[in-house]
N, C-alpha and C positions, 0 to 999 in steps of 0.2 A: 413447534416448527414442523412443515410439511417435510414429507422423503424426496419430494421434488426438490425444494429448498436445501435440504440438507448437501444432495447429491453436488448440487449446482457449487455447492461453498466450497464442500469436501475438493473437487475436480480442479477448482478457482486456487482451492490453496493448496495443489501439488505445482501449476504451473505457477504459481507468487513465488515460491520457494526455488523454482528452476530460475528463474529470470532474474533473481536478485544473485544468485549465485555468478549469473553469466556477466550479471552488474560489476560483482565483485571479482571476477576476473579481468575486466578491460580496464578497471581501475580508472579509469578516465572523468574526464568534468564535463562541463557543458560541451564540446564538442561531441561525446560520447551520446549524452542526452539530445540534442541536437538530430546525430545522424539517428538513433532507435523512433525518435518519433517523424522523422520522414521516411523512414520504409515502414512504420503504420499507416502514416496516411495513404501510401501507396498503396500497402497491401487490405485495406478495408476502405478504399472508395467504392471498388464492385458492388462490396455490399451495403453501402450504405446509400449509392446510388438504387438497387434494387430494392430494398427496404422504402425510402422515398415514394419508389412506380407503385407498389405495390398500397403503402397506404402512407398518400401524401399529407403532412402538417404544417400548420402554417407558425412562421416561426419571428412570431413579436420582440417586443423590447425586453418582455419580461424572461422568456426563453432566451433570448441574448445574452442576456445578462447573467440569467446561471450561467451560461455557458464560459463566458466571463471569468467569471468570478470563481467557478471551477478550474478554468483551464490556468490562473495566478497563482491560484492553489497547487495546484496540483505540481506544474515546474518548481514553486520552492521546496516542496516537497521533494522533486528529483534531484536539483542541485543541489541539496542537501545532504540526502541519501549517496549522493554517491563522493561524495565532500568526506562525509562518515566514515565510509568505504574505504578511504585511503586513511586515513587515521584510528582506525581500530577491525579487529578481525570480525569479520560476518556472525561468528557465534555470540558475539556481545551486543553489536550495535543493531543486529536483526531483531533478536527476543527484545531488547528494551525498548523499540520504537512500535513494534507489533505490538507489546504489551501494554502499554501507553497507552494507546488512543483509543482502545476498546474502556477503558477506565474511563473517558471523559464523555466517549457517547455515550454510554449506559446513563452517567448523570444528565448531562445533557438534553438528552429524546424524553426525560422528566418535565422538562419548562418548555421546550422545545416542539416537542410531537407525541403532549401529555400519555406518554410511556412509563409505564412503573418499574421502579426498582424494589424487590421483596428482599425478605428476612437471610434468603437465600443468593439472593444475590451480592447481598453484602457480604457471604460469607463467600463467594466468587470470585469477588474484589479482593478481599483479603488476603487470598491466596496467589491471586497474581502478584499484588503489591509485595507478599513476603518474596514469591520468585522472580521478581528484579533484583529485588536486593540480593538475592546470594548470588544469583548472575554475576552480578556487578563484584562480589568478592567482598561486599560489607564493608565497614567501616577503614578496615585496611587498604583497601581496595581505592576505595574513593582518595587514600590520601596522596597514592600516587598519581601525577599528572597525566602516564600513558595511560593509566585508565578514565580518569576524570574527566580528559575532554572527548572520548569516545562515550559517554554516559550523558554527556550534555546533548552531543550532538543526537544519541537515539532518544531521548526524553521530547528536543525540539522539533526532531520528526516525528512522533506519535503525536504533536498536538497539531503538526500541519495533516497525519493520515486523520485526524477525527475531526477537522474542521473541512475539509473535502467531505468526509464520512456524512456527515450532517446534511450540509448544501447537497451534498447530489441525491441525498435519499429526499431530498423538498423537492429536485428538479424530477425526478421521476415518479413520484408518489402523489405528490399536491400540482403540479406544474402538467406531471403528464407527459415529458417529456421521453421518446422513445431511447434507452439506453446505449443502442449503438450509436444514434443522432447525438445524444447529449458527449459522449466520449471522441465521439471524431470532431466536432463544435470544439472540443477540450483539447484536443492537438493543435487544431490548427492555431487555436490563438497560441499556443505554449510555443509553436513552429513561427508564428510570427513574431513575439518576445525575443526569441534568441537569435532569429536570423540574423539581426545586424551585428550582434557580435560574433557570431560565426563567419561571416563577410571581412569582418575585422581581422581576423585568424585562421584566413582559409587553410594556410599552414599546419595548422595543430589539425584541422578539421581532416585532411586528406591525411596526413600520416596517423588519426585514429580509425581513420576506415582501413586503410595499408593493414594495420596492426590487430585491430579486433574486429573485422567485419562481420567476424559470423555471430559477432557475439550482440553487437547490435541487429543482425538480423532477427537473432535467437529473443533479445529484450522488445522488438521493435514487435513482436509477433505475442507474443505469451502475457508482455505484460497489457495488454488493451485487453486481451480475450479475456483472463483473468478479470478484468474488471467488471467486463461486460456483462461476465455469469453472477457476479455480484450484487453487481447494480439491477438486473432482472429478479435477483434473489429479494432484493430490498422493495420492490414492486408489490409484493404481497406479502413482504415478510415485516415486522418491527425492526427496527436497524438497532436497537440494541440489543436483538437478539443476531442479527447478523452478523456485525460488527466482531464479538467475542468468538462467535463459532467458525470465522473466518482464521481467527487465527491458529486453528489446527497447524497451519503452516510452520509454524516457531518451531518444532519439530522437527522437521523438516530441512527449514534451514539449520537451524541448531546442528543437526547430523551430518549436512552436508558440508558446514565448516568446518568441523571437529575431524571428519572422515575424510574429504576430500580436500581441501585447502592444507589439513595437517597443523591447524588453530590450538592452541593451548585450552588446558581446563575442560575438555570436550565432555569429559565424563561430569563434572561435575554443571556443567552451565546445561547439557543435557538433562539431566533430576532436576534442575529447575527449572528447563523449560516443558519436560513433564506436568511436572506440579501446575506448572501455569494453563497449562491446558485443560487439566484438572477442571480448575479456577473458571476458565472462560466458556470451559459448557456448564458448569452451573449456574453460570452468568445465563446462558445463553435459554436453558431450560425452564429456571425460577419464575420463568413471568407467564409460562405460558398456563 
């Protein structure tokens, strides 16, 4: 992996880790999701207007269609994620959905965008897999409900973060498709999805901006840029090398729950999401 590459990940996953935290403070649902992704669209039209002037694409059925197909993605993914958010603390359901999805693209980008998985990578794998589980608090863990359904829910968001993960590295890698163009394509349809039920609830909708405005400001800003560098990063990089080295972030968030929310098990969901990190750069290394 290039130091360009790496910087672009590194950078990507201090603001993932800001914005999911800003997530988990507004606590909110689709109306929360809703208002962050219209002050994206507002605040990157400039540029994706100038991006356009600068060096215009013509944009067919096939680019529609990522974009599509991204942008349905991508909102289950939010309403999900912050679904999560309200039923279990950011240091549990962060690490298990970030660690997650880097697991299925690395097999995946195998049949998909004949990408190899080496000797070492399996042992990358291994080590994330064992640091979910102790995240999770292991078999005791699992048998109480307040954990269980906060371990559903970060398991079924790592398979929506590695099925976008997939699809958008084909929309900008094979397709060509320009990464700011393909992510604001990916708002707007996710902005059109939800409007009519925000219409429905304009209610909830104005008393979540009253109550967390800055925090969608803060999500509405961080979380696109954050993707952006990603998605550029995925441009020349293998996305199953991307993918794992992205998740530097679990760290991060992990720290920020444990330290700043005041989350149980800090110390201990911390050492494993260590270890997981461990894991996901020799994911990230092994192929090259």
């Amino acid at each position: 992996m290039s130091i360009v590459a790496l910087i672009l990940i590194i950078v990507s996953a201090f603001m993932h880790a800001t914005w999911n935290y800003l997530a988990k403070r507004s606590e909110g649902g689709f109306a929360f999701v809703w208002l962050y992704m219209v002050v994206s669209i507002a605040v990157y039209a400039p540029v994706v207007v100038g991006v356009l002037l600068i060096n215009p694409i013509s944009l067919g059925w096939v680019e529609l269609g990522f974009m599509g197909g991204s942008a349905l993605i991508h909102l289950t993914y939010s309403l999900l994620l912050q679904k999560g958010y309200t039923v279990g603390d950011l240091s549990l359901v962060y690490p298990v959905c970030r660690g997650t999805g880097p697991l299925i693209v690395a097999v995946a980008a195998i049949f998909i965008y004949d990408e190899r998985l080496t000797g070492l990578s399996v042992v990358g794998i291994g080590l994330i897999t064992i640091s979910i589980f102790v995240i999770t608090g292991g078999l005791q863990a699992i048998r109480h409900a307040d954990t269980f359904v906060p371990l559903l829910y970060g398991l079924l968001i790592g398979v929506m973060i590695a099925s976008y993960t997939l699809l958008d590295k084909g929309a900008v890698s094979v397709v060509l498709i320009p990464p700011i163009v393909l992510t604001y394509g990916s708002m707007i349809g996710q902005v059109l999805l939800l409007t009519p039920l925000a219409i429905r609830n304009w209610r909830d909708v104005r008393r979540e901006w009253r109550q967390h405005r800055n925090e969608a400001i803060g999500v509405g800003v961080l979380n696109q840029l954050a993707y952006i560098l990603v998605l550029t990063a995925m441009t020349f990089t293998q996305v199953s090398h991307v993918a794992p080295v992205r998740e530097m972030s679990i760290v991060i968030g992990a720290f920020i729950g444990s330290r700043m929310l005041s989350e149980g098990f800090g110390l201990r969901r911390m050492a494993a999401a260590g270890t997981m990190v461990i894991g996901v750069i020799i994911v990230a290394l092994s192929g090259e």
